[in-house]
N, CA, C and O atoms as a printed pandas DataFrame, in Angstrom:
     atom_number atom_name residue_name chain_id  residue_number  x_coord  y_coord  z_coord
0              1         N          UNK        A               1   29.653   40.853   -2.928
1              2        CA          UNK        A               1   28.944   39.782   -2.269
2              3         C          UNK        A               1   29.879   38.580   -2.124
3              4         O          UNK        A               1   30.473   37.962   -3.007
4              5         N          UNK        A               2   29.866   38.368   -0.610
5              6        CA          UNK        A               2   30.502   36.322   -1.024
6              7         C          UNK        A               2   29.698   35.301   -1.385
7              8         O          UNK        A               2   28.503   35.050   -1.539
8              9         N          UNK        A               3   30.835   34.762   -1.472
9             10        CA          UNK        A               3   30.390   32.984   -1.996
10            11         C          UNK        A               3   29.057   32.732   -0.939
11            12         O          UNK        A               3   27.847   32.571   -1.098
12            13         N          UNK        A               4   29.933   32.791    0.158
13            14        CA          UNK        A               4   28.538   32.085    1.251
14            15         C          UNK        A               4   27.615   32.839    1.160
15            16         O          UNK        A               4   26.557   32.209    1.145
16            17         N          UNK        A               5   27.432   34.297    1.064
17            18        CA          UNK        A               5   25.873   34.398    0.286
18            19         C          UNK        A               5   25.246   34.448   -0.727
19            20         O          UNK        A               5   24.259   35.150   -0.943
20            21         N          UNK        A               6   25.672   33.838   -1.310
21            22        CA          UNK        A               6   25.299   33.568   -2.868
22            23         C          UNK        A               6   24.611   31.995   -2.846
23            24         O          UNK        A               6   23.670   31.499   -3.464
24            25         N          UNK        A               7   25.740   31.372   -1.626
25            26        CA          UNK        A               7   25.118   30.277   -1.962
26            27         C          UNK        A               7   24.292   29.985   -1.353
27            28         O          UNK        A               7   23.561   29.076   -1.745
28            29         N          UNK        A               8   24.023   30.718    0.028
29            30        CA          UNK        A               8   22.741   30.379    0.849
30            31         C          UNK        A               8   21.498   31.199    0.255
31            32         O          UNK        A               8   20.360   30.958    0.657
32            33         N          UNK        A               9   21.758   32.189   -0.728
33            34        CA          UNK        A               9   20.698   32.751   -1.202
34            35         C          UNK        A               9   20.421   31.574   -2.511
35            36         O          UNK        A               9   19.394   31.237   -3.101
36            37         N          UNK        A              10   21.163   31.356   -2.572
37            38        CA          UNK        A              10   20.606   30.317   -3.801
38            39         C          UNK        A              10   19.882   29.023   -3.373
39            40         O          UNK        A              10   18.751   28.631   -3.660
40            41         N          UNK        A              11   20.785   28.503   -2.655
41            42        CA          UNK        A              11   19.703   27.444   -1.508
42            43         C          UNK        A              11   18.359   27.491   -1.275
43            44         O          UNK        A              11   17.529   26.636   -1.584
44            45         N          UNK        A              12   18.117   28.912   -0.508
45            46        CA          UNK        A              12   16.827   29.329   -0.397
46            47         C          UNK        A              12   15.878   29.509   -1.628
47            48         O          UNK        A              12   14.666   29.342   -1.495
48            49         N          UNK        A              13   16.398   29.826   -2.741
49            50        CA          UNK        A              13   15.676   30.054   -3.573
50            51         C          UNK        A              13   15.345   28.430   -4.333
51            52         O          UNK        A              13   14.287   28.313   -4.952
52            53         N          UNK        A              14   15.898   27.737   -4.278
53            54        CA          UNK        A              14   15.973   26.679   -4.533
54            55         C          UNK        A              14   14.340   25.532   -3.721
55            56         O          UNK        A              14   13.430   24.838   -4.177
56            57         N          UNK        A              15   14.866   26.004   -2.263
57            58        CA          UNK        A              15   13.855   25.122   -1.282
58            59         C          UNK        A              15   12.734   25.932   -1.740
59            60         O          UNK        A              15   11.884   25.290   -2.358
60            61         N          UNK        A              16   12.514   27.189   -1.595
61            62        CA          UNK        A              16   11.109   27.683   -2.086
62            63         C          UNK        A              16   10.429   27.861   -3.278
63            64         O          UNK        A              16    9.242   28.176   -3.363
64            65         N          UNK        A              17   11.363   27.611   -4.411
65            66        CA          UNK        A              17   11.009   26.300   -5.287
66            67         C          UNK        A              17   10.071   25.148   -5.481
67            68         O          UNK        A              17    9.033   24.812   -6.052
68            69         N          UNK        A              18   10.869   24.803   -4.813
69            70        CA          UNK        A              18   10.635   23.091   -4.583
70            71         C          UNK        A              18    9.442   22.562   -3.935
71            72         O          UNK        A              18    8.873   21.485   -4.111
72            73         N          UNK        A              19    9.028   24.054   -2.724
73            74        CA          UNK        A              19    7.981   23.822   -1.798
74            75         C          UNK        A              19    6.860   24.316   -2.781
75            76         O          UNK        A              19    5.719   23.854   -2.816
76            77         N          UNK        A              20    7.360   25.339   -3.585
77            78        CA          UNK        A              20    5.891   26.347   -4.156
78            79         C          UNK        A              20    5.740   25.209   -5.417
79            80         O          UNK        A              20    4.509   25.212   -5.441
80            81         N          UNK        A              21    6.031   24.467   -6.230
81            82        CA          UNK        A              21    5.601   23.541   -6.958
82            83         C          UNK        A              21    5.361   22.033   -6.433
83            84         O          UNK        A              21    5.185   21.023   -7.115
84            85         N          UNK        A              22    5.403   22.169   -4.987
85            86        CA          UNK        A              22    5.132   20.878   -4.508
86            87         C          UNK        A              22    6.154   19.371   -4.820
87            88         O          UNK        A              22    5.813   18.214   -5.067
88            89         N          UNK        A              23    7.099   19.819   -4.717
89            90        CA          UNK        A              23    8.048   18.719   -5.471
90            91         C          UNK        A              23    8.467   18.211   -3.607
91            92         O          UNK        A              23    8.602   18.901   -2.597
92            93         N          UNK        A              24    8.547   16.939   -3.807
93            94        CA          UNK        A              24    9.215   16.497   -2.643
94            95         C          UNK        A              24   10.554   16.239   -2.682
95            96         O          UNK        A              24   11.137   15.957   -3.728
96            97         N          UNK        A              25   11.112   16.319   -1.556
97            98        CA          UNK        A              25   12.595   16.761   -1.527
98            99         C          UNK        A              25   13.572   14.867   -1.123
99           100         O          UNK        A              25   13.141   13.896   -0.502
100          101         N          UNK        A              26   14.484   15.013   -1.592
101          102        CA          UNK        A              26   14.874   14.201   -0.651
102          103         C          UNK        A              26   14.797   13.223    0.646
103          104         O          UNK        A              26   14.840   11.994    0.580
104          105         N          UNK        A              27   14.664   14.063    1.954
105          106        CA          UNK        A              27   14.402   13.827    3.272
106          107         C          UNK        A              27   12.866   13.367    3.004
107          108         O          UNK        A              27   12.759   12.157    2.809
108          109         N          UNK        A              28   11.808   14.019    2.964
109          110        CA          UNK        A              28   10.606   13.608    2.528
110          111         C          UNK        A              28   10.609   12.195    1.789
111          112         O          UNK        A              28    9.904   11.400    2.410
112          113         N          UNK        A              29   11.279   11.562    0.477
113          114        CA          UNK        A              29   11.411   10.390    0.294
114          115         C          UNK        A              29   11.776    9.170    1.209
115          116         O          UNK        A              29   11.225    8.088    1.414
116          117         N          UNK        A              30   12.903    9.757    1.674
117          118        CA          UNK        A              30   13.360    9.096    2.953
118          119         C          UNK        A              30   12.211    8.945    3.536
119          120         O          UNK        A              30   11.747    7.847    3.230
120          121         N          UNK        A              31   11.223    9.799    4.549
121          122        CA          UNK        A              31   11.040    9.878    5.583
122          123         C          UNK        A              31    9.793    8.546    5.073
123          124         O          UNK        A              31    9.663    7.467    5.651
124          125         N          UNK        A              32    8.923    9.060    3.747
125          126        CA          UNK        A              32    8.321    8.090    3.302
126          127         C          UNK        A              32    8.870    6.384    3.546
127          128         O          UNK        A              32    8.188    5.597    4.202
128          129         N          UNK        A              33   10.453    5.917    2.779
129          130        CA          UNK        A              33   10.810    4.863    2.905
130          131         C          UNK        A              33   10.686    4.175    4.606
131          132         O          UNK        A              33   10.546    2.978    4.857
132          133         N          UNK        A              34   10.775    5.203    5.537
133          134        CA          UNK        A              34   11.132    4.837    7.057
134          135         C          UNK        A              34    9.407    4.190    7.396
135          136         O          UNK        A              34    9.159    3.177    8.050
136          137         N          UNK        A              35    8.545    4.975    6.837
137          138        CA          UNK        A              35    7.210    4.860    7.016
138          139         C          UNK        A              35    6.935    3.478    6.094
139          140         O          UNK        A              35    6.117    2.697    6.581
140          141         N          UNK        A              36    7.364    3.213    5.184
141          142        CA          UNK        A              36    6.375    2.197    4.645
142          143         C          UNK        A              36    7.447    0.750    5.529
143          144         O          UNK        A              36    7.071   -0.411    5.688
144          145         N          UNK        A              37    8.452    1.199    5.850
145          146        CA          UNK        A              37    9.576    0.010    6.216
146          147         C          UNK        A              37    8.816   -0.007    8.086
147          148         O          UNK        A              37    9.255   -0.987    8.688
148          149         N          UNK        A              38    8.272    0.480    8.578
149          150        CA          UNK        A              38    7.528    0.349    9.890
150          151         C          UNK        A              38    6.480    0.006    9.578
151          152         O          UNK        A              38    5.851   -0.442   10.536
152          153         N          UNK        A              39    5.630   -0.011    8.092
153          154        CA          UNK        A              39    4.523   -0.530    8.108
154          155         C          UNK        A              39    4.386   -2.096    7.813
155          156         O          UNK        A              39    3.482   -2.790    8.281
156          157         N          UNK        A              40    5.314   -2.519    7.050
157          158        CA          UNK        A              40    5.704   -3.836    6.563
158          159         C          UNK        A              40    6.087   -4.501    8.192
159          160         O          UNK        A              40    5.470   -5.395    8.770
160          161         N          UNK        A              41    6.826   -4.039    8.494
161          162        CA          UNK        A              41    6.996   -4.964    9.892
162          163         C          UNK        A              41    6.184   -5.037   11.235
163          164         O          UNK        A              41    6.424   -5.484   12.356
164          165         N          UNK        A              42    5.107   -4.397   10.633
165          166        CA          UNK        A              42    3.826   -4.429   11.254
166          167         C          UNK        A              42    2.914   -5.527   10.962
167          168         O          UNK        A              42    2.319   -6.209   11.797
168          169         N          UNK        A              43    2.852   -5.655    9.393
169          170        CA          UNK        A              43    2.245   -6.617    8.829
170          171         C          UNK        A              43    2.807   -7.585    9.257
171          172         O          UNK        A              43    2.116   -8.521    9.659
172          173         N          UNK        A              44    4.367   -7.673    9.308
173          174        CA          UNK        A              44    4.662   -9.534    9.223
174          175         C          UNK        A              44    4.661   -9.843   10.433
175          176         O          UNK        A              44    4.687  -11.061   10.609
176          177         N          UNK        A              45    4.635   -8.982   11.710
177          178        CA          UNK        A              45    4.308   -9.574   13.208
178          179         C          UNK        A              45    3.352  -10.521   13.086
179          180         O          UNK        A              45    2.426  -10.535   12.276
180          181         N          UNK        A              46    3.628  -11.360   13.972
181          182        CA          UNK        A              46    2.433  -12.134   14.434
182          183         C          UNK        A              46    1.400  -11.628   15.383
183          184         O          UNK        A              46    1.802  -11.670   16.546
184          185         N          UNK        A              47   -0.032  -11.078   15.215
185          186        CA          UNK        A              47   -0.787  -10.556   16.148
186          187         C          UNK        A              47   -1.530  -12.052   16.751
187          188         O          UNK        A              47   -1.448  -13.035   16.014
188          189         N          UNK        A              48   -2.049  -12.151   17.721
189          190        CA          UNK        A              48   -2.906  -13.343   18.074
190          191         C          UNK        A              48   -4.454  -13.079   17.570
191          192         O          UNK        A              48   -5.282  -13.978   17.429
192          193         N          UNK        A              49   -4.685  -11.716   17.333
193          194        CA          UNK        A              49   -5.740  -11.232   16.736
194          195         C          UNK        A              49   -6.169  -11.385   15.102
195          196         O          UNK        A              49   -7.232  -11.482   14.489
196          197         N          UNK        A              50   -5.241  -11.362   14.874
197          198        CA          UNK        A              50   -4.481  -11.590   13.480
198          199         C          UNK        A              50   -4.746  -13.339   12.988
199          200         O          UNK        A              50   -5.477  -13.863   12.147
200          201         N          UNK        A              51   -4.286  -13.584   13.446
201          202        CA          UNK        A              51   -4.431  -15.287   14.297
202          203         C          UNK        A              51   -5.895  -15.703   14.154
203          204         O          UNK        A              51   -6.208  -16.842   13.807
204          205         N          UNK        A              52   -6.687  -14.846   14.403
205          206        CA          UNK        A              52   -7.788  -15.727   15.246
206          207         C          UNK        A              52   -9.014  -15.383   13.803
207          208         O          UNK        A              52   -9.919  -16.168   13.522
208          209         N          UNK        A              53   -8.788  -14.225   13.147
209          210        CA          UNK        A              53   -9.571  -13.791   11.896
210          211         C          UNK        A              53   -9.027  -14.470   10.588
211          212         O          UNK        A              53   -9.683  -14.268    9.566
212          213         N          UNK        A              54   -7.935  -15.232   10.506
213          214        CA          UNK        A              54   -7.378  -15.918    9.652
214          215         C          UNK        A              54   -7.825  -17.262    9.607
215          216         O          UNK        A              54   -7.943  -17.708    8.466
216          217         N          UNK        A              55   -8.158  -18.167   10.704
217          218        CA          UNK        A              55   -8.427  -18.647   11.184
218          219         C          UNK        A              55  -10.219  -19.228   10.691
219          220         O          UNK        A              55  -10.739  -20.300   10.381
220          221         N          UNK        A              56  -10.650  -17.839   10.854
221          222        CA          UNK        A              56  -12.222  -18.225   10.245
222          223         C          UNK        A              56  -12.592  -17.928    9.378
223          224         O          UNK        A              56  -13.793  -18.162    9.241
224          225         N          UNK        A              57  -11.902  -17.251    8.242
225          226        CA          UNK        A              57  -11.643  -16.848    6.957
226          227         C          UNK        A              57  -11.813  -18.348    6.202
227          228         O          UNK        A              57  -12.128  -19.475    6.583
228          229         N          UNK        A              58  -11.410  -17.703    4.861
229          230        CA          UNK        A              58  -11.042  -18.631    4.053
230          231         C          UNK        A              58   -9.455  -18.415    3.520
231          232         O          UNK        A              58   -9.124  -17.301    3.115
232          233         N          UNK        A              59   -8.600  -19.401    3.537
233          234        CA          UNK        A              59   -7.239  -18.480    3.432
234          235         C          UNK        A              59   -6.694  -17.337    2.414
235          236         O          UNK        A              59   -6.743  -17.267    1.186
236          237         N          UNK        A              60   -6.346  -16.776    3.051
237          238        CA          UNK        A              60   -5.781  -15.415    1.845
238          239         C          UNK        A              60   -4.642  -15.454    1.081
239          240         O          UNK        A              60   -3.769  -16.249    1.429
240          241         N          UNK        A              61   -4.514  -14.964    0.392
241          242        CA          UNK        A              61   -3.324  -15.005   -0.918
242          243         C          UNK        A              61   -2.405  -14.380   -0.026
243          244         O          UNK        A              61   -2.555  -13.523    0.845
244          245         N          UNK        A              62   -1.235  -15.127   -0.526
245          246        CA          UNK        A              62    0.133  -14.726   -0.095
246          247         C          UNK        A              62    0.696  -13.100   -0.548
247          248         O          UNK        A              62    0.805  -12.972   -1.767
248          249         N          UNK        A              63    1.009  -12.033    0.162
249          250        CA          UNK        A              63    1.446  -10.870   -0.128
250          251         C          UNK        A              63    2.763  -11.139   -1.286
251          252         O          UNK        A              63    3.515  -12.113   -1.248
252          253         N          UNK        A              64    2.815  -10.115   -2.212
253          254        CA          UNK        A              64    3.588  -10.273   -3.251
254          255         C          UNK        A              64    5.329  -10.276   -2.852
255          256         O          UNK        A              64    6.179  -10.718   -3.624
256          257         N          UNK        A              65    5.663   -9.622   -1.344
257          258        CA          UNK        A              65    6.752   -9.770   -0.697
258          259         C          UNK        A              65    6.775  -11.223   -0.135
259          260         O          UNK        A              65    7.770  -11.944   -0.207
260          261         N          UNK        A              66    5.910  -11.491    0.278
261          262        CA          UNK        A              66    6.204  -12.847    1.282
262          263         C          UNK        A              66    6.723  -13.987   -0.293
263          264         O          UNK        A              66    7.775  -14.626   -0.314
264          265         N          UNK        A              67    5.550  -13.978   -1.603
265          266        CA          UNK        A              67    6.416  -14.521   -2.799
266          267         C          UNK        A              67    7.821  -14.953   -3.275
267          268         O          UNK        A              67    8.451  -15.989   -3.489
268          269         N          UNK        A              68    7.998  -13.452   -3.333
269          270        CA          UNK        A              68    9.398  -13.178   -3.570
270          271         C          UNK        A              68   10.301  -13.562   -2.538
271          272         O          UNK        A              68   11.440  -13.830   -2.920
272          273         N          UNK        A              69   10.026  -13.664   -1.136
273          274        CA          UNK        A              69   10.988  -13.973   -0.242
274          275         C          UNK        A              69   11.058  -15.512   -0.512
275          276         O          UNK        A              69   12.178  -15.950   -0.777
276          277         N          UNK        A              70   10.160  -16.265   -0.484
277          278        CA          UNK        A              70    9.748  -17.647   -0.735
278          279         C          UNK        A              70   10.581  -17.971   -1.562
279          280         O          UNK        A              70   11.213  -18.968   -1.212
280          281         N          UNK        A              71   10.954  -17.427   -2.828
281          282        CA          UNK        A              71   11.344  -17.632   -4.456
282          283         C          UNK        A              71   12.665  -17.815   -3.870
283          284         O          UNK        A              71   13.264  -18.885   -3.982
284          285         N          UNK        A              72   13.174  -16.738   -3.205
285          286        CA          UNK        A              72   14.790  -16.484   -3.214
286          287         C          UNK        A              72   15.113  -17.763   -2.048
287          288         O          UNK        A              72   16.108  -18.489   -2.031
288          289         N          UNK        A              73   14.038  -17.778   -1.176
289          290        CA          UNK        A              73   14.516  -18.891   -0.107
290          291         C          UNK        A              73   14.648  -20.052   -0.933
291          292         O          UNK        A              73   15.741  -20.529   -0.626
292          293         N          UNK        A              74   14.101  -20.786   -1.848
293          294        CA          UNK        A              74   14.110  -21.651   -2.660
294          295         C          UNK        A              74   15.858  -22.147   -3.290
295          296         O          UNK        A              74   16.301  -23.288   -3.421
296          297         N          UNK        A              75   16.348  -21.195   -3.497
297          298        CA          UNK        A              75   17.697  -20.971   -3.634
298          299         C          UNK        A              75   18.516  -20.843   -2.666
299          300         O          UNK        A              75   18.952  -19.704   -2.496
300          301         N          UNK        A              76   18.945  -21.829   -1.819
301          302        CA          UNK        A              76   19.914  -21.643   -0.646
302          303         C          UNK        A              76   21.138  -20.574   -1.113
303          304         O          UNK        A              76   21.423  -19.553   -0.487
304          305         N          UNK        A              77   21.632  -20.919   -2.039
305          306        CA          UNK        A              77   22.614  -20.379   -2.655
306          307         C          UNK        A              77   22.706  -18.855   -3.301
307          308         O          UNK        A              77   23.597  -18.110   -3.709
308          309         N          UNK        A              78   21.681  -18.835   -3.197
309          310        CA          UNK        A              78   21.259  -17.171   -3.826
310          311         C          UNK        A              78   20.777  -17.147   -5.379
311          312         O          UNK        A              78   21.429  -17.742   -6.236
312          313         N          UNK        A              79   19.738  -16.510   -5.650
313          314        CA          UNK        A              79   19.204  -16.382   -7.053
314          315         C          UNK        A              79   19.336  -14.830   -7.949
315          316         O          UNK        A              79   19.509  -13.662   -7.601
316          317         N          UNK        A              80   19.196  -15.362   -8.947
317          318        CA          UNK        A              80   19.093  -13.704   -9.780
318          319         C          UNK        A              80   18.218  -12.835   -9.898
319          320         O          UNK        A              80   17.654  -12.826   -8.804
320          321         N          UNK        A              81   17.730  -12.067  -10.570
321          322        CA          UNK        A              81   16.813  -11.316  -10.822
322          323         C          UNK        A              81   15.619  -11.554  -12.240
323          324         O          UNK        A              81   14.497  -11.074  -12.400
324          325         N          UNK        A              82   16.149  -12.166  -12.809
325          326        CA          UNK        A              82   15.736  -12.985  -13.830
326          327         C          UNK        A              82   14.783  -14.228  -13.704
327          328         O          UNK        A              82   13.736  -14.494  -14.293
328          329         N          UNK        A              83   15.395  -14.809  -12.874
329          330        CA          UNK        A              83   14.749  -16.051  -11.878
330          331         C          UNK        A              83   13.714  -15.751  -11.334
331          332         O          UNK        A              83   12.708  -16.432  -11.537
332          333         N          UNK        A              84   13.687  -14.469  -10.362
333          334        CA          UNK        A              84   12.927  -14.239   -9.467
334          335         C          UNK        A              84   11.378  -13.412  -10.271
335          336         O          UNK        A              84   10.224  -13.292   -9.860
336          337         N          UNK        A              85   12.110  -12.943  -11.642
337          338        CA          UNK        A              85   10.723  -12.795  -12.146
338          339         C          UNK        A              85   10.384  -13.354  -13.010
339          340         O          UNK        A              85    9.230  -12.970  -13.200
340          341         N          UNK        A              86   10.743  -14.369  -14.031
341          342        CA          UNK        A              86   10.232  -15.282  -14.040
342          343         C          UNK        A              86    9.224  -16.583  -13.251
343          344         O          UNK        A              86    8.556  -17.549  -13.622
344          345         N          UNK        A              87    9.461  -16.160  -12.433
345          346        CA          UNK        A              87    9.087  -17.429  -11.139
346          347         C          UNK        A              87    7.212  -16.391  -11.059
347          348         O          UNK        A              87    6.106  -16.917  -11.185
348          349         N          UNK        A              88    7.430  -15.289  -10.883
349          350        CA          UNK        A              88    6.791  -14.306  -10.056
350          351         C          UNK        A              88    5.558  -13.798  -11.331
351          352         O          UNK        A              88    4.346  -13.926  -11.501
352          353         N          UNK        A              89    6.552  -13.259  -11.938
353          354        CA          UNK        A              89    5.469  -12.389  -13.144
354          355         C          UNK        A              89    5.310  -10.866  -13.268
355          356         O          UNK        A              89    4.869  -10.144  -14.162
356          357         N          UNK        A              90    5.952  -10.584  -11.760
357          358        CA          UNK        A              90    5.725   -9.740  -11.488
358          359         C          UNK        A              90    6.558   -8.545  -12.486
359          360         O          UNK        A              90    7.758   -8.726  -12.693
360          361         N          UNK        A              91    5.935   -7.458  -13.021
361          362        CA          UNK        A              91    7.183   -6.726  -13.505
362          363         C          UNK        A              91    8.193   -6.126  -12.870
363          364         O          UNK        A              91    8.264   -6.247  -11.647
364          365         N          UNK        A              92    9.375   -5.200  -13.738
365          366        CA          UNK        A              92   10.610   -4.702  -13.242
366          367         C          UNK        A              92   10.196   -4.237  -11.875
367          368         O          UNK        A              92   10.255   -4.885  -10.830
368          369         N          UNK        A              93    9.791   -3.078  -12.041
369          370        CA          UNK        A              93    9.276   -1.729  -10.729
370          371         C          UNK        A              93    8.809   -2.392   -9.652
371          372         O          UNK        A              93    9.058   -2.239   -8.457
372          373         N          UNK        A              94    8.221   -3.021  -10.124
373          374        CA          UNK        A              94    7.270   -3.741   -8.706
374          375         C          UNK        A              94    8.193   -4.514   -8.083
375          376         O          UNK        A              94    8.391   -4.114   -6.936
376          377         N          UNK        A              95    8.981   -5.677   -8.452
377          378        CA          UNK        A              95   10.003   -6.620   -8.723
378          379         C          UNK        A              95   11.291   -5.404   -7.605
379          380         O          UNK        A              95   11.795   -5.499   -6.486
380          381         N          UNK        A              96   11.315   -4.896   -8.164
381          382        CA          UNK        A              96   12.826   -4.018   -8.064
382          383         C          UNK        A              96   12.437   -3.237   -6.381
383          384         O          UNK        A              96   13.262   -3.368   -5.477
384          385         N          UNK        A              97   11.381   -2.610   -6.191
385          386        CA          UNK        A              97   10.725   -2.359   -5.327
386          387         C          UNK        A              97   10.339   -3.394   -3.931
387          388         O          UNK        A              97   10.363   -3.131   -2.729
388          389         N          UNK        A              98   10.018   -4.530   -4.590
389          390        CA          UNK        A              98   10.050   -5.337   -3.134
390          391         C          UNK        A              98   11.239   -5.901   -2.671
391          392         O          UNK        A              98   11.328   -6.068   -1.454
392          393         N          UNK        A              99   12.429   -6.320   -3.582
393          394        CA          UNK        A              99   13.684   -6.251   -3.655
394          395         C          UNK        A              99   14.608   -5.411   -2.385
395          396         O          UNK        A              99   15.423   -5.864   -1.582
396          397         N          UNK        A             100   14.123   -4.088   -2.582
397          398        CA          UNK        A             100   14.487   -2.788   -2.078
398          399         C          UNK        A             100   14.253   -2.788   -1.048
399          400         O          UNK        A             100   15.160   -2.583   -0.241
400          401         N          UNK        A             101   12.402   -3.109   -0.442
401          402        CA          UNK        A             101   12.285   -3.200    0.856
402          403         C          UNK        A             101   12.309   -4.370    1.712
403          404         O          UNK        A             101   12.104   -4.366    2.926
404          405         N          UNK        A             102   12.615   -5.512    0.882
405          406        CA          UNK        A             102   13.393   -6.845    1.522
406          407         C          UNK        A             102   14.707   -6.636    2.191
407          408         O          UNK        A             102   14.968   -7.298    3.196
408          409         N          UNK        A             103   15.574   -5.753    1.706
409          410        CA          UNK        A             103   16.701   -5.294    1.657
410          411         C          UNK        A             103   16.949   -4.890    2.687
411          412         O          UNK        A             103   17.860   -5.217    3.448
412          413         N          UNK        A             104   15.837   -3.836    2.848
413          414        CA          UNK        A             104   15.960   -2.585    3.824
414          415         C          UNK        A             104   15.304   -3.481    5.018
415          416         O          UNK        A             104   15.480   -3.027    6.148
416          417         N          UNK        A             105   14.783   -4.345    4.941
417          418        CA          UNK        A             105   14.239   -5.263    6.238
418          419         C          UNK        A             105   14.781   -6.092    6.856
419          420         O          UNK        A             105   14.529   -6.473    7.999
420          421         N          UNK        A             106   15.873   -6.566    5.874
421          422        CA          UNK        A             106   17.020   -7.175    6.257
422          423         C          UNK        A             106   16.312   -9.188    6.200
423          424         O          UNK        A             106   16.373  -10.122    6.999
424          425         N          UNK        A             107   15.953   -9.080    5.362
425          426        CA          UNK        A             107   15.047  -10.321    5.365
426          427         C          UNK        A             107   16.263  -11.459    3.999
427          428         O          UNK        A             107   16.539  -12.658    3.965
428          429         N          UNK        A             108   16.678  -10.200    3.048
429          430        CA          UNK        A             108   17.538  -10.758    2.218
430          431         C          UNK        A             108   18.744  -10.432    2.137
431          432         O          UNK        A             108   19.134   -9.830    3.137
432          433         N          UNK        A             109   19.381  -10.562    1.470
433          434        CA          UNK        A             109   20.937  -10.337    0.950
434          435         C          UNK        A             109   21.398   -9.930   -0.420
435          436         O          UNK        A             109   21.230  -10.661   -1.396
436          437         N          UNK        A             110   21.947   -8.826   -0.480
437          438        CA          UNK        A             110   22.464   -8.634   -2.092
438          439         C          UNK        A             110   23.829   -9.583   -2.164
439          440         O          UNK        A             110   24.587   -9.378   -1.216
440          441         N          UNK        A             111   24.145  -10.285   -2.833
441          442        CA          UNK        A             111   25.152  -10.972   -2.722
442          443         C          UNK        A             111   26.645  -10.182   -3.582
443          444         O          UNK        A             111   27.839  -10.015   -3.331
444          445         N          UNK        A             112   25.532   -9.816   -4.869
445          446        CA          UNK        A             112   26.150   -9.010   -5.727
446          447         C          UNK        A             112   25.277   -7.880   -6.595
447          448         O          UNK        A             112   24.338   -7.442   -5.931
448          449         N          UNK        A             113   25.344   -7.531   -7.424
449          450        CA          UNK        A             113   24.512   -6.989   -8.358
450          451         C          UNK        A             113   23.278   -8.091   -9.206
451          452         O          UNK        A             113   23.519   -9.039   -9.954
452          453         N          UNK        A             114   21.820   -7.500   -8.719
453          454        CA          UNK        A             114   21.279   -8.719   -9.085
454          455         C          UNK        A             114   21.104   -9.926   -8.492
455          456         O          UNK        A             114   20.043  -10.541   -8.596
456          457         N          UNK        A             115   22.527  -10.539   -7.558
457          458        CA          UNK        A             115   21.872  -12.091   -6.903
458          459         C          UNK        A             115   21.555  -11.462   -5.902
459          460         O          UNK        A             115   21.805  -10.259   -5.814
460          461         N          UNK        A             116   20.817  -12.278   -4.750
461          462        CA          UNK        A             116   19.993  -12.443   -3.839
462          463         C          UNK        A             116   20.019  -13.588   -2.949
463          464         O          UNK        A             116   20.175  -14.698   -3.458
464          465         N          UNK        A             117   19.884  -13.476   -1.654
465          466        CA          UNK        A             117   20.266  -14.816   -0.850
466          467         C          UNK        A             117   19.217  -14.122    0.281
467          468         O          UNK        A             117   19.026  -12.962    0.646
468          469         N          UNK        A             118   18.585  -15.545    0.679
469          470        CA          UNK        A             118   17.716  -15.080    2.456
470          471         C          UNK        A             118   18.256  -15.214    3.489
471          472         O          UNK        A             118   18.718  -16.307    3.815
472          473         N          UNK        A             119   18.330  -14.195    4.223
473          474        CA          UNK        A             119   18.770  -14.349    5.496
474          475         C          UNK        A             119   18.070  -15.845    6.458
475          476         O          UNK        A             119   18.421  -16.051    7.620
């Protein structure tokens, strides 16, 4: 037997695996991140509809991203991670997570490991 079928038999055995215990793969995470990163920039559009139910409300609490963006804008210079939850409250995961999709939105800046700056 060769290599290359050993290793595409192993591959396979691998993905049908993965599918028969329901484990999500990679690409699937991804495809998730692409989905929640189109849903967020859905939210922060401005609808005029959006607009007009806000409007006759009573005002609503600030989303825990829009916070955190606030926090870091506060810091022209860029802030830490320490700062930002302190300020917040919020824990690590959650913290580390909106971080991630600030990131990916392009709303902030890693400056380095940990600091943070707003676009």
């Amino acid at each position: 037997m060769e290599p290359t079928e050993f290793s595409n038999n192993w591959e396979n055995f691998i993905k049908m695996l993965l599918h028969r215990l329901d484990i999500p793969t990679k690409e699937d995470i991804a495809n998730l991140h692409k989905r929640l990163d189109k849903l967020e920039q859905l939210i922060y559009q401005n609808h005029p509809l959006s607009r007009q139910k806000n409007k006759s409300r009573t005002p609503t609490k600030k989303s825990a991203s829009s916070i955190v963006l606030s926090i870091i804008g506060n810091h022209p210079e860029g802030t830490n991670f320490k700062t930002i939850k302190a300020a917040t409250g919020f824990d690590d995961k959650k913290l580390r997570n909106i971080i991630f999709r600030l990131d990916r939105i392009k709303k902030i800046e890693r400056l380095s490991r940990g600091i943070y700056k707003k676009i």
